[in-house]
N, C-alpha and C positions, 0 to 999 in steps of 0.2 A: 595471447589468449584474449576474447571478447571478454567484455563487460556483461554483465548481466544485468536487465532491469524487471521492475514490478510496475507495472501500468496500471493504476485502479482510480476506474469512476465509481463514483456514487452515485447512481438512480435515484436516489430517496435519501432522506435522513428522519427518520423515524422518532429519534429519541437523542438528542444532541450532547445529555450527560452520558449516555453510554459511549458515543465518540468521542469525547473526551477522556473517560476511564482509558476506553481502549488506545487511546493516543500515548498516553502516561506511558502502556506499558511496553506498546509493541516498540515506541522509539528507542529505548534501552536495549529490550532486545531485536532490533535492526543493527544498533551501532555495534554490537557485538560480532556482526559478520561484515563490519567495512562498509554500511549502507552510507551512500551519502544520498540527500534530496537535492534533485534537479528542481522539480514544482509541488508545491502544494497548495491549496485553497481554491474558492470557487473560479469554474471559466469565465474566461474574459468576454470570448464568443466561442457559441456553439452553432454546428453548421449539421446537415443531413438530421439523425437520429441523437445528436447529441442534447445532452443536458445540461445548461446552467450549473452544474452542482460539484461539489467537488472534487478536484482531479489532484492524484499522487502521482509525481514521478520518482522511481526510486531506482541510483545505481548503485550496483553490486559487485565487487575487483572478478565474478565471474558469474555464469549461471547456474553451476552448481552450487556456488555460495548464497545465493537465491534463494535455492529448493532446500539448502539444509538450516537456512533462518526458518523460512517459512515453514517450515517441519518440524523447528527444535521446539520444547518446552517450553521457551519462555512467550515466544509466538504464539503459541494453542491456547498458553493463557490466557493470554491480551485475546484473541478469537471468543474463545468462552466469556468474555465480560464484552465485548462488542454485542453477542450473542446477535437478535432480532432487532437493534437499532440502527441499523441503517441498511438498505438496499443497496449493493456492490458489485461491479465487476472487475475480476484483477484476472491479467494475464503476465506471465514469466518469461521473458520474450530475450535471445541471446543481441548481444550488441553486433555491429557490420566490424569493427576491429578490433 
């Protein structure tokens, strides 16, 4: 079965202690569903459309292990205290094996 991962830049960071709150709490509950980090913190280099800012890479033992982190309780929390502090793009993308 593929791996699953979470691709997320940030566009912006708006409020720095709120990405901190929200770090506290989504990393607990990530570890809960097997997440391991491949990268995180700001780019090294950005090329086309990219931004300087910072990028998460996150694996998952699948992709629907993914979608039911990112869905569960403890997730929505850590989301709700992120709330409007930072500008983000995540995609849920399956792995090639």
């Amino acid at each position: 079965m593929p791996k699953g991962y979470w691709v997320t830049t940030y566009r912006s960071i708006k409020d720095p202690a709120k990405v901190q709150a929200y770090a506290a709490l989504a990393g607990p509950a990530m570890t809960k569903y097997g997440c391991r980090y491949l990268c995180r913190g700001p780019a090294a280099v950005a090329h086309e459309a990219g931004v300087k800012e910072r990028v998460v890479v996150a694996e998952f033992p699948s992709l629907a292990a993914a979608i039911e982190c990112h869905d569960s309780p403890d997730y929505q929390k850590a989301l709700e205290v992120l709330a409007d502090g930072a500008v983000r793009d995540m995609r849920l993308v399956d792995g090639l094996e």
